[in-house]
C-alpha positions in Angstrom: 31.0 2.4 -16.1 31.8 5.7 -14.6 33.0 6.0 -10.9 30.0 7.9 -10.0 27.6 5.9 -11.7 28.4 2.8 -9.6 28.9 4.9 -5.8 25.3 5.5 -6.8 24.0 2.5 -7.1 26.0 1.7 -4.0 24.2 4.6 -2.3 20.8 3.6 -3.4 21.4 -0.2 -2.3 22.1 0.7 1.0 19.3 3.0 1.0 16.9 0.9 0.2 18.4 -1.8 2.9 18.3 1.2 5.6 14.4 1.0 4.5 13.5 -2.3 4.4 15.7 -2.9 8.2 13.5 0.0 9.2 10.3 -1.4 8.1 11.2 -5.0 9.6 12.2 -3.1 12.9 8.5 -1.4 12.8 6.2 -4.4 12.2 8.7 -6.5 15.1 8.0 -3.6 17.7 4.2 -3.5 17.0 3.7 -7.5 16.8 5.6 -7.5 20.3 3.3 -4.3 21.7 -0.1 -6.2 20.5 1.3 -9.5 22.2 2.0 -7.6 25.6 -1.0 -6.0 25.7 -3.4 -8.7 24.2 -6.3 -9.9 26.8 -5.5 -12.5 29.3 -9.0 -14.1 28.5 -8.5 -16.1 25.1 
């Protein structure tokens, strides 16, 4: 394979990790939000 070809596929790769750390990051911050806020009641 050419050079180029595979520094791409390294570049998408940690791309699509960047994404999917981003998107775990997201659903932590608003599961911690909604359990710091919840009512005291239940």
């Amino acid at each position: 394979m050419d050079v180029n070809v595979i520094s791409s596929f390294k570049l998408m790769g940690m791309g699509m990790a960047a994404i999917f750390l981003v998107i775990i990051i997201i659903y932590a911050s608003v599961n911690i939000m909604l359990k710091l806020t919840a009512d005291k009641k239940q």
